[in-house]
C-alpha positions, -999 to +999 in steps of 0.1 A: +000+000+000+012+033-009+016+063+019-002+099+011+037+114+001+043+085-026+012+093-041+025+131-041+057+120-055+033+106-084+012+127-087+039+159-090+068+143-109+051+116-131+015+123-139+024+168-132-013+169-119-022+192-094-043+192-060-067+211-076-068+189-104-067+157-081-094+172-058-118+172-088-110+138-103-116+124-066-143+145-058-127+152-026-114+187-010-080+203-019-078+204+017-080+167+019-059+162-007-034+180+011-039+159+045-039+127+033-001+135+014+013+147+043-003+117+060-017+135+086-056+116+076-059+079+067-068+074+030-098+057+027-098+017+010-122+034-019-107+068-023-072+045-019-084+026-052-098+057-071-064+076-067-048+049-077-059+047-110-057+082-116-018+088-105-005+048-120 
């Protein structure tokens, strides 16, 4: 399972999508978005699955 600041890793340097962008495509806050990279919230199984997709 990856942790909230490998997804940021993938998200900025491989896919250049940004928390705005990702908060969209989740349907989620920016401001989650944020917490759940620094790892300071738990990322949900579903949400987990969803972003995923999006950053693979």
């Amino acid at each position: 399972m990856l942790t909230g600041r490998q997804f940021y890793l993938l998200r900025t340097i491989d896919k250049k999508i940004t928390r705005e962008e990702l908060s969209e495509l989740l349907e989620i806050t920016y401001n989650d978005v944020v917490l759940f990279e620094n790892e300071k919230k738990t990322i949900p199984d579903e949400l987990y699955d969803k972003w995923l997709k999006i950053v693979k």
